[in-house]
TITOR-205618 format. One line per 2 residues: number of its first residue (from 1); for each residue x, y, z of N, C-alpha, C. Coordinates in pm, whole numbers, plus 32768, in hexadecimal, padded with zeros to 4 digits. Each point is the difference from the previous one (the first is absolute). Last residue first. Layout:
! residues N
NUM	X/Y/Z/X/Y/Z/X/Y/Z | ...
This chain:
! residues 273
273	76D6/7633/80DD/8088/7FE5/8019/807D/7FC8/7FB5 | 7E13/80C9/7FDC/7FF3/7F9A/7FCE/808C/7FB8/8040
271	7FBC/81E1/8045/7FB6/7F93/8039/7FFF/7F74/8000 | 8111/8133/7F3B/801E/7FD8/80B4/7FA5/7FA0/8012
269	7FBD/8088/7E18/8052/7FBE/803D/803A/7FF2/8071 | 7EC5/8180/7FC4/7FF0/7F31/7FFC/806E/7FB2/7FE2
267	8069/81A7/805D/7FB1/7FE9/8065/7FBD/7F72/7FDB | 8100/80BC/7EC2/803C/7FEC/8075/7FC3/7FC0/8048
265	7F1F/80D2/7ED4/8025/7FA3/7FA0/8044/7FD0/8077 | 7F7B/818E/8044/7F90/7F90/8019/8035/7F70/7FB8
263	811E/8182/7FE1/7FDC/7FEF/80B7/7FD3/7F9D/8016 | 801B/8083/7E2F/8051/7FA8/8029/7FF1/7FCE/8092
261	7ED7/813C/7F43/8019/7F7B/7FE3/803C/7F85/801C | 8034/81D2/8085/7F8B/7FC2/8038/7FE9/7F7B/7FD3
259	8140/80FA/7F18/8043/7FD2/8062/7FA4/7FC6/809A | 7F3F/80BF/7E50/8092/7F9E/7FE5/8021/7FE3/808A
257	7EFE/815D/7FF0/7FC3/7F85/7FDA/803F/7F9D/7FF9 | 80E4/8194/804F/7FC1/7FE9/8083/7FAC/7F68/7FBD
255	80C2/80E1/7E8F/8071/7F9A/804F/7F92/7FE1/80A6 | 7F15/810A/7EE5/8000/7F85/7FC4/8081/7FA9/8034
253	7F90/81A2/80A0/7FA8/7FA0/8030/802F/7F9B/7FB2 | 812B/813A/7FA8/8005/7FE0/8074/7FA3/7FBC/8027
251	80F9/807C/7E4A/7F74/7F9B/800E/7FE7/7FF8/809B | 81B1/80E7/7F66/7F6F/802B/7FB4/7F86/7FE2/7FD3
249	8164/7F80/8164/8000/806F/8004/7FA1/8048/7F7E | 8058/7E2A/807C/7FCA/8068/8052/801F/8060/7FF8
247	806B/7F15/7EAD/7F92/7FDE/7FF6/7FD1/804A/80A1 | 819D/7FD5/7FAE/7FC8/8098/7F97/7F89/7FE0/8004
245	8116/7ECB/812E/800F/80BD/800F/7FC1/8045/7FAD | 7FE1/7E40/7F99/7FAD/8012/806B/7FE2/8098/801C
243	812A/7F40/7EAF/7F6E/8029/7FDC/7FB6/8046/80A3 | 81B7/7F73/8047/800C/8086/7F8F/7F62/7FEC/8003
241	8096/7E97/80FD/7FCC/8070/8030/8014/8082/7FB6 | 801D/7E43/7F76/7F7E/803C/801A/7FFC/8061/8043
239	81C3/7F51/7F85/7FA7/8052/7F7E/7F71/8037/8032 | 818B/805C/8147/7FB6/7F82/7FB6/7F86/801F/7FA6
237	8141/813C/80E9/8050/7F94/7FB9/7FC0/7F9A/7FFC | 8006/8219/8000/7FA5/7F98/8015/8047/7F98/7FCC
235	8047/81F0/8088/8066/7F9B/8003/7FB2/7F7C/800D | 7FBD/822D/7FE3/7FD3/7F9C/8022/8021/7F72/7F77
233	80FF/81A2/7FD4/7FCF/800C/807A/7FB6/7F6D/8025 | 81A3/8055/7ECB/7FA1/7FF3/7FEE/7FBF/801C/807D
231	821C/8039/7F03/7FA9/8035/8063/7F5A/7FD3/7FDF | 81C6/7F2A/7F60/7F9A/805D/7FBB/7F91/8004/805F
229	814E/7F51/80CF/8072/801A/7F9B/7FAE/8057/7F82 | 7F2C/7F51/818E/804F/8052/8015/8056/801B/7F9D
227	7ECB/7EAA/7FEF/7FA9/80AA/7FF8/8060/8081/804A | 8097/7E2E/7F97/7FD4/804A/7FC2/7FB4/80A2/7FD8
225	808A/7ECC/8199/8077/805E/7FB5/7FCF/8049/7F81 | 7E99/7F07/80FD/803A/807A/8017/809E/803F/7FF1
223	7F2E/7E7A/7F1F/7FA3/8076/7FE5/802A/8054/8050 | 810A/7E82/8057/800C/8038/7F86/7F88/8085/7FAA
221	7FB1/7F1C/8194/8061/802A/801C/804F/8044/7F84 | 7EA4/7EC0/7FF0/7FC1/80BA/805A/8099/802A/8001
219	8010/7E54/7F87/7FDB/8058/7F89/7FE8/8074/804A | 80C7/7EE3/8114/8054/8039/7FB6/7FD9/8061/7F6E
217	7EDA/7F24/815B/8050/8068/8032/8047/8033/7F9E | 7E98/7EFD/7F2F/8062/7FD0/8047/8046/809D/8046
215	7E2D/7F0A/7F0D/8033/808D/7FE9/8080/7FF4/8076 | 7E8A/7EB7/7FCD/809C/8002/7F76/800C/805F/7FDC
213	7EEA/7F4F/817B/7FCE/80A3/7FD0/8043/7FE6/7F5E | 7FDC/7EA5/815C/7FA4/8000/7F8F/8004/8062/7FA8
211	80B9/7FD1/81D9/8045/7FB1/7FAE/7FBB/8002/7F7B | 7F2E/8148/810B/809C/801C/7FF5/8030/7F86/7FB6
209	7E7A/7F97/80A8/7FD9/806A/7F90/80B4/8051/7FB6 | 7FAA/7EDB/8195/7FF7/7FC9/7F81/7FF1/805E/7F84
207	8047/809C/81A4/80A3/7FB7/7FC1/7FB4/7F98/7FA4 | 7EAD/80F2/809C/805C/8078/7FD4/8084/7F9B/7FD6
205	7EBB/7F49/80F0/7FAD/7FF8/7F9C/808A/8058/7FAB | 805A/7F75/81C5/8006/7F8E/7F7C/7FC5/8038/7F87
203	7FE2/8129/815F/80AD/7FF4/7FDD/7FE0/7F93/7F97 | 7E72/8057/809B/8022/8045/7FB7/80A1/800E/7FF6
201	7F27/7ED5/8130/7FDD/7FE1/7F65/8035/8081/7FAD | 801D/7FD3/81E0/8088/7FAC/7FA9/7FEF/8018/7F65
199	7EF3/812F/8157/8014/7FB5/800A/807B/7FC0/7F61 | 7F70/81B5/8068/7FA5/7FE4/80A8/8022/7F5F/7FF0
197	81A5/8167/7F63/7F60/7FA8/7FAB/7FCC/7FF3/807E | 821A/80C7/7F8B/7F9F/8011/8055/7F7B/7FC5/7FC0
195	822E/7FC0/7F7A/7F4E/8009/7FE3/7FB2/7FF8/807D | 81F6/7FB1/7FA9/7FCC/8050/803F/7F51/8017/8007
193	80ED/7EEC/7EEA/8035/7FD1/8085/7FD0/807C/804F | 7F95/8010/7E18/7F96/7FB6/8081/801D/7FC5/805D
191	8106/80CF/7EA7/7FB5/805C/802F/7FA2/7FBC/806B | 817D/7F6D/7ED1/7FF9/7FF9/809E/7F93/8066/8026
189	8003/7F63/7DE9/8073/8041/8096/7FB2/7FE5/807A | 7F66/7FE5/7DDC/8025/7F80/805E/8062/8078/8038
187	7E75/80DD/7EF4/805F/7FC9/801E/803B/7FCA/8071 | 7E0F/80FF/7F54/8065/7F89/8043/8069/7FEB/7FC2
185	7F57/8206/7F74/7FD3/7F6A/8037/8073/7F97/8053 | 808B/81FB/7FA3/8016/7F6B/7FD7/7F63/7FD3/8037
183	80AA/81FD/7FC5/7F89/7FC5/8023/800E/7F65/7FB7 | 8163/81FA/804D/7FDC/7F72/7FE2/7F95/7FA1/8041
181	8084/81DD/7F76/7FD6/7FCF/8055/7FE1/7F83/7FE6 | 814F/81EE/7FC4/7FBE/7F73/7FB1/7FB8/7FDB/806C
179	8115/81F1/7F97/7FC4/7FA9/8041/7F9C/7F6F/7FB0 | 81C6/8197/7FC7/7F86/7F9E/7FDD/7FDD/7FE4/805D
177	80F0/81BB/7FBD/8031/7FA5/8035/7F61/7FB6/7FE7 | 80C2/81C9/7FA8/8029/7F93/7F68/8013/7F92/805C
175	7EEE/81A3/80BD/80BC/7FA2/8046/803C/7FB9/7F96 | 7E3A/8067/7FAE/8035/808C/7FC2/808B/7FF6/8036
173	7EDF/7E8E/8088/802A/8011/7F74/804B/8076/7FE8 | 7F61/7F7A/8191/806C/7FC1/7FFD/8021/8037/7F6D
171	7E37/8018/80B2/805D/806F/8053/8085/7FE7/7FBE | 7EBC/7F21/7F3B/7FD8/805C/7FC8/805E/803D/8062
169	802A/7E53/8073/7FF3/8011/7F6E/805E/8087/7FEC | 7F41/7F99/8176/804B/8021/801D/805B/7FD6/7F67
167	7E18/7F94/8023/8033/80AC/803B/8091/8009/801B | 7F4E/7E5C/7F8A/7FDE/8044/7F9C/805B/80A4/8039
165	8036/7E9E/8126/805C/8011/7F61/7FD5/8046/7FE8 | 7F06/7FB6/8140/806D/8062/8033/805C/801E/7F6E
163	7E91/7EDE/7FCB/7FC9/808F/7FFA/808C/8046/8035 | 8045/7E3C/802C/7FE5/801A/7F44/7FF5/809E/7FFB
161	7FFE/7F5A/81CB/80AC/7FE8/7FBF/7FD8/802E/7F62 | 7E74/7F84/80EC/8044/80B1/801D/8097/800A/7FC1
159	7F00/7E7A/7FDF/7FBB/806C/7FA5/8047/806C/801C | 8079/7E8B/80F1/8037/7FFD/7F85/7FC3/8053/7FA8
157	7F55/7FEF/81B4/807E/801E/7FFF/8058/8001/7F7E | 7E53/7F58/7FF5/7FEB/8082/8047/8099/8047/7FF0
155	7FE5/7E19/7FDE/7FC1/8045/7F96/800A/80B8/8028 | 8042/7ECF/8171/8073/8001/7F7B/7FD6/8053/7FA5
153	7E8E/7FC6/8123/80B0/8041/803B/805A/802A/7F80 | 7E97/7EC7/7FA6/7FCC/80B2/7FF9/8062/804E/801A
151	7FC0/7E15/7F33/806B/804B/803F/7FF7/807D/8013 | 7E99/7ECC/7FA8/804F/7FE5/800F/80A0/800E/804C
149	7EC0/80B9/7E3E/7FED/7FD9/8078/8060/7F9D/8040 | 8079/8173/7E7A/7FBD/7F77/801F/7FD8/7FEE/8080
147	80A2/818E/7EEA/7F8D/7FD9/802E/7FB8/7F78/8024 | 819D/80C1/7F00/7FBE/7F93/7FE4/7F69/8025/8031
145	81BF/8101/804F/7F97/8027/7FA7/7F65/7F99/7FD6 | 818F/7FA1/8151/8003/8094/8004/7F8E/8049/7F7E
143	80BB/7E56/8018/7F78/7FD2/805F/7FF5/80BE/8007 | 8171/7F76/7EED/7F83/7FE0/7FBB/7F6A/801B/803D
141	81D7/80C2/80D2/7FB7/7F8C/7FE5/7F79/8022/7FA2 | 81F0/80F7/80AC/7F46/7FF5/8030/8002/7FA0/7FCE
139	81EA/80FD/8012/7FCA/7F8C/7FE4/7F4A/7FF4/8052 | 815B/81A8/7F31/7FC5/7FBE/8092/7FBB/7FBA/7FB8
137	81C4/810D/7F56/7F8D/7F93/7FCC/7FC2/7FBC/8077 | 812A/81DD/7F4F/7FD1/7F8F/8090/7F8F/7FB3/7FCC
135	81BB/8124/7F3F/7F8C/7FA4/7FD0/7FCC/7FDF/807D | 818E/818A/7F34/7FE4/7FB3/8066/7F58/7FB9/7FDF
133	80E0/81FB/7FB4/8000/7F71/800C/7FFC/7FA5/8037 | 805D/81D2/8051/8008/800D/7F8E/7FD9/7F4B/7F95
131	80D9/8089/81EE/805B/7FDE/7F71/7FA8/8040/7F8B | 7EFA/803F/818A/8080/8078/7FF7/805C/7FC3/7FA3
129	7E78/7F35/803C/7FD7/8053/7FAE/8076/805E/8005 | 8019/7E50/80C8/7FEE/7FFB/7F80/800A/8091/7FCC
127	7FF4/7FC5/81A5/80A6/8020/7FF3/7FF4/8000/7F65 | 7E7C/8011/8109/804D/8080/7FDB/808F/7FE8/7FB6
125	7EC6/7E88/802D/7FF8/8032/7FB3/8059/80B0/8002 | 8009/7E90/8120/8054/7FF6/7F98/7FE8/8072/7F8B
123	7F0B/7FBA/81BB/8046/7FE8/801C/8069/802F/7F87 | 7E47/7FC6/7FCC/8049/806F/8071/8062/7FEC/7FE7
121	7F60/7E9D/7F8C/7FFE/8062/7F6C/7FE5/8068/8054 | 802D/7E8E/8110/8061/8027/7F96/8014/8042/7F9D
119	7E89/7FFD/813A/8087/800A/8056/807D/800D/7F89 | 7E21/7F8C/7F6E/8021/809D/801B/809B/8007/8033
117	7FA6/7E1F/7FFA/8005/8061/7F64/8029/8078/800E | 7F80/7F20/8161/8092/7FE6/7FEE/7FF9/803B/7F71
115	7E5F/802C/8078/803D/8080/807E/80A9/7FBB/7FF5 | 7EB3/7EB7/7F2C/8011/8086/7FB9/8053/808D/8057
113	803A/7E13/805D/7FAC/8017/7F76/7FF5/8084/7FC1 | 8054/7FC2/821B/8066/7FD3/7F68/8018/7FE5/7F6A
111	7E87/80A6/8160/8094/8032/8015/8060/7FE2/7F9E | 7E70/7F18/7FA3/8028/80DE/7FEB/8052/8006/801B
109	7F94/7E53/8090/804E/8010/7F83/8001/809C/7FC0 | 7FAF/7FBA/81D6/803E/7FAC/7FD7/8049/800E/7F5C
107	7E5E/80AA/80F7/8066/804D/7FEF/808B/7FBE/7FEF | 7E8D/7EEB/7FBE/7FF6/80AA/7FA3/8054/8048/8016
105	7FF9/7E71/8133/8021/7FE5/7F78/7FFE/8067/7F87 | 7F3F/807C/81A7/8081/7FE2/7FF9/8069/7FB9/7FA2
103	7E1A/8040/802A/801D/807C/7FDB/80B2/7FEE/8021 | 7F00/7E50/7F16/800A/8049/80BA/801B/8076/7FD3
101	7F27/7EBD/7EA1/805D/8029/802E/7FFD/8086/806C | 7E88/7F0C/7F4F/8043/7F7C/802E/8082/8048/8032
99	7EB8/8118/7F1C/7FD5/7FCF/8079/806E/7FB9/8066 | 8032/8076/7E40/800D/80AA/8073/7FBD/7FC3/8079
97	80DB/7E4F/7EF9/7F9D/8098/7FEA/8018/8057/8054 | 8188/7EAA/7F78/7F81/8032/804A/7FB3/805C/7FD9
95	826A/7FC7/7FE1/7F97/7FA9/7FBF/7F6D/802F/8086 | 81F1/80CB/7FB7/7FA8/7FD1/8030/7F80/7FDC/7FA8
93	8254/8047/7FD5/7F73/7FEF/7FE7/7F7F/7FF3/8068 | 81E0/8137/7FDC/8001/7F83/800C/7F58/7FCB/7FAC
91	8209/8133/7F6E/7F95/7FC6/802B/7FBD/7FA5/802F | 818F/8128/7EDC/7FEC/7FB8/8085/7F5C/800C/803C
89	80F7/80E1/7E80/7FBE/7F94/7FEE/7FE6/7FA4/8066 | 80C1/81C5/7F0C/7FC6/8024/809F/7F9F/7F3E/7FC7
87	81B9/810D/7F06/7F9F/7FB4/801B/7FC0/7FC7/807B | 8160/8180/7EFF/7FCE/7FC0/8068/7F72/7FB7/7FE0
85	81A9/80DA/7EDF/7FA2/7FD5/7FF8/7FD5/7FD1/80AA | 8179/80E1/7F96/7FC1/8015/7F7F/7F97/7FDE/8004
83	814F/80CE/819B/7FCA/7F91/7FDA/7F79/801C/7F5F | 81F4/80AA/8128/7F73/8027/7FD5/7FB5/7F86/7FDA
81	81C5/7FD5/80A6/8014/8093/7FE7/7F7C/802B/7FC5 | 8050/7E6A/809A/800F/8010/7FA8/8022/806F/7FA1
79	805A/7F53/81C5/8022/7FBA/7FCA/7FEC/8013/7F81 | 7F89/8146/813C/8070/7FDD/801B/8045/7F80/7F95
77	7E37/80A5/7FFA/8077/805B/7FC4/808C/7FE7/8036 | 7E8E/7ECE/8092/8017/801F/7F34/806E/8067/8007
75	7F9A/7FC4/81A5/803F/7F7D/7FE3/8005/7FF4/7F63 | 7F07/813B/80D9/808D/802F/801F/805A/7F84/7FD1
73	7E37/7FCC/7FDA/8018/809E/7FAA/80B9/7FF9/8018 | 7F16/7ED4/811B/8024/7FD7/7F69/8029/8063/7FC4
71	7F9F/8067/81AB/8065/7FA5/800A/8013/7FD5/7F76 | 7E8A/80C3/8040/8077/8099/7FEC/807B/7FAB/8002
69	7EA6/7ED9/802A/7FD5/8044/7F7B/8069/8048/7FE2 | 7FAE/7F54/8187/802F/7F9C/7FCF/800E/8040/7F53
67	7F1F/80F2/815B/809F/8011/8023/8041/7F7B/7F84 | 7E0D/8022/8020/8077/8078/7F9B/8074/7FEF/7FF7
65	7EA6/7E67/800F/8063/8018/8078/8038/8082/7FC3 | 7EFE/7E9C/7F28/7FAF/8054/8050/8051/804A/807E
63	80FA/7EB6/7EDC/7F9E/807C/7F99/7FB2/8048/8030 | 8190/7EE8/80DD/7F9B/7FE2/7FF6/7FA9/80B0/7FD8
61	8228/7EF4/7FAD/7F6E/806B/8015/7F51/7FB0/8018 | 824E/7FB5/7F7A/7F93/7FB3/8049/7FBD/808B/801B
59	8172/7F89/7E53/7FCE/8059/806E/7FA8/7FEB/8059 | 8197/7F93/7E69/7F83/7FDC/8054/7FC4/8061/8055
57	812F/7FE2/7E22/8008/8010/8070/7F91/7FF2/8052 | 8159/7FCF/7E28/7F6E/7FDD/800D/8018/8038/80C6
55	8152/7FCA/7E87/7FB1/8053/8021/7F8E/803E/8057 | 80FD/7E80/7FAD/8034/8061/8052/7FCF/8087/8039
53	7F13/7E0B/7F89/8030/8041/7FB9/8053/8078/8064 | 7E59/7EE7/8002/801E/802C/7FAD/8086/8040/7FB6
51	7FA5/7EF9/817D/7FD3/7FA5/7F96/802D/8058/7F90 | 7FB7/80B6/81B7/80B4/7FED/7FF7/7FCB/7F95/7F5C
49	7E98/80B4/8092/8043/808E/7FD2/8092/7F98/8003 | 7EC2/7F01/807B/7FEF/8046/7F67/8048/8058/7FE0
47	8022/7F66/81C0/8000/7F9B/7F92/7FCC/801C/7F97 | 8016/8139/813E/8035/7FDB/8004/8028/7F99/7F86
45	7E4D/805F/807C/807A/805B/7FC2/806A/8015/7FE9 | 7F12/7EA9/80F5/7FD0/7FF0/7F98/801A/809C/7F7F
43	8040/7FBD/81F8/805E/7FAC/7FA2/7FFC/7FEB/7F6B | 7F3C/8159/8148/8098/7FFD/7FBF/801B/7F9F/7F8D
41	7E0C/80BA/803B/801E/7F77/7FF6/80D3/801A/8025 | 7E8B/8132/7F67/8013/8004/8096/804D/7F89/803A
39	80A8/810C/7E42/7FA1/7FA1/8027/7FB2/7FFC/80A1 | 8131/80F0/7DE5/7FC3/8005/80B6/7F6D/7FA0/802E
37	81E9/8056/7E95/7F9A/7F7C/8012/7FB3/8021/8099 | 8132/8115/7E58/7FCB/8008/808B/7FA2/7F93/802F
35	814B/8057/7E4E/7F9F/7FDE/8036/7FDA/7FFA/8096 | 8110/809B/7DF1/8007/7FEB/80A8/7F8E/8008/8041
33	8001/7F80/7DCC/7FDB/8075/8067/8052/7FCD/80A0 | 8013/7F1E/7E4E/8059/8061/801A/7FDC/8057/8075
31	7F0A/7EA6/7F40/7FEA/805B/7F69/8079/805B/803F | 7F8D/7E7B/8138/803A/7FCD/7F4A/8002/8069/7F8A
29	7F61/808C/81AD/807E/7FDC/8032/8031/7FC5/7F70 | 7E53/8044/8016/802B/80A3/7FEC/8090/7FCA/8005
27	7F1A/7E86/804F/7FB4/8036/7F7A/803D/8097/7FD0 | 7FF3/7F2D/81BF/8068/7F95/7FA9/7FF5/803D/7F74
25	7F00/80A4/8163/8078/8045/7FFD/803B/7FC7/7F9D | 7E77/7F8E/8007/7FFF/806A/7FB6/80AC/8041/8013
23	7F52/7E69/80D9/8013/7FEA/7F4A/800E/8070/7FCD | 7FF6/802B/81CA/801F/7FAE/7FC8/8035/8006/7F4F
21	7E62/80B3/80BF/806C/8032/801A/8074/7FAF/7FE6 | 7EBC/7F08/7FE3/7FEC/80A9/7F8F/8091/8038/801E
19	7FF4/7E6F/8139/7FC4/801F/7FA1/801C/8046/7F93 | 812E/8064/81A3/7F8E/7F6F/7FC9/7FC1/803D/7FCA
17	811A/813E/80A9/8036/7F2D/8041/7FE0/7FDD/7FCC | 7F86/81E1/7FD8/8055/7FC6/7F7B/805C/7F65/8051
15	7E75/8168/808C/7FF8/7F81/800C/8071/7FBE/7F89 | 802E/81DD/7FCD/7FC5/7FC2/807E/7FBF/7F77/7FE5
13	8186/8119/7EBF/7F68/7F9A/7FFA/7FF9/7FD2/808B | 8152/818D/7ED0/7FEC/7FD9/8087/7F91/7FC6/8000
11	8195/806E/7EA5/7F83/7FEE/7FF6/7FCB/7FB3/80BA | 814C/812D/7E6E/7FE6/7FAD/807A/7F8B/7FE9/7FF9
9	81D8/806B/7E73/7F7E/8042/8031/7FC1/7F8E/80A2 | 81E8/808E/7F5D/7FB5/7F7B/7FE4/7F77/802F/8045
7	814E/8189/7F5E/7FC0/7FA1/8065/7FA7/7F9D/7FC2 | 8065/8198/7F15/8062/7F9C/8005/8006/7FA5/8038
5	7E47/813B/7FC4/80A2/801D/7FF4/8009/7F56/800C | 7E37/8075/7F0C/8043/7FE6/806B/80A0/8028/8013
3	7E0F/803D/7EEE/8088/801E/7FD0/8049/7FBD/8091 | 7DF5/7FBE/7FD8/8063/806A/8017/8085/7FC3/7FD8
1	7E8C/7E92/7FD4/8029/805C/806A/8057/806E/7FC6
């Protein structure tokens, strides 16, 4: 990052109760940063933000809300006098095909998936580009490039969070201000207390895949300080998903084959149960 003044630098993380978030505040808070813990959750902001420390401070928001947005803006400069880094990581899941999922479940996780993204990188970014600095790291998903079946909603929504990065990249740069995008696979959190599906099996299939991943909150979490202390854009934190990302992008049928395979490889094992 930029040269900084004298100030204990900041750092503001939506969904920062649980999970990612979470581990990510715990992760900036051990390197010195003051911390903003916004949640929709009080208690659960509350209780991370008093865990961490004096510094540290809470905030209740819900991410699809502006006024809740200008209410933060005013709640950084009052407490931090600006903010260094924001992280836009609050989210929910839906699981289904384009068939199986409702048009209300679609507007469901857009709204908040991706239209809570836009909201905070509105939101922060003038104040970034008037210091002259500043990082916004919006959290997508692996499912945001994959092309898997399955999760069309989700997926969909996690493609646009990647493409909004890309472009607000190229607007943010000539501000000497970063942008990142973090794309985890499974990891173990609370993401499937909320989970929208047409049935049980896909919360079970995902918290197994999450206990199996041996990629831990706290490692994602350490890739995004990292990529704040040496600025990187896309933020891959499992090994298969590095090949995957380059293999779709300069083998695109030959990953589409690959992943037909696998579809079919799935599909009998259901069968067989």
């Amino acid at each position: 990052m930029p040269e900084q003044d004298s100030r204990r630098p900041s750092v503001l993380i939506t969904g920062g109760g649980a999970g990612l978030g979470e581990a990510m505040a715990r992760r900036f808070a051990a390197a010195g940063y003051a911390v903003m813990v916004a949640d929709l959750d009080e208690d659960r902001a509350r209780g991370v933000a008093e865990s961490l420390g004096a510094s540290a401070r809470w905030f209740v928001m819900d991410i699809t809300d502006e006024s809740a947005w200008t209410r933060a803006i005013e709640a950084v400069r009052e407490e931090f006098g600006g903010l260094d880094v924001l992280v836009n990581n609050a989210g929910v899941a839906v699981g289904g095909s384009l068939e199986e999922t409702s048009m209300e479940d679609w507007r469901w996780v857009i709204e908040i998936d991706l239209l809570g993204v836009v909201a905070g990188c509105k939101a922060f970014a003038p104040m970034m580009r008037e210091q002259g600095r500043g990082h916004i790291i919006n959290v997508a998903s692996f499912a945001g490039f994959a092309a898997a079946p399955g999760i069309n909603a989700y997926g969909t929504a996690k493609a646009g969070v990647v493409a909004l990065s890309e472009m607000l990249r190229a607007e943010l740069a000539p501000a000497g201000v970063e942008v990142s995008v973090l794309c985890p696979a499974f990891v173990k959190t609370r993401l499937t207390e909320t989970m929208r599906a047409p049935d049980d099996s896909y919360q079970r299939r995902v918290e197994r895949w999450m206990q199996n991943s041996g990629v831990t909150a706290e490692d994602v979490a350490q890739t995004v300080f990292a990529a704040v202390r040496r600025p990187r854009f896309m933020l891959l934190t499992h090994g298969n998903t590095r090949w995957a990302w380059r293999l779709k992008r300069w083998f695109p049928e030959r990953y589409y084959r690959m992943l037909i395979k696998q579809v079919k490889k799935a599909e009998r094992r259901a069968r067989r149960g």
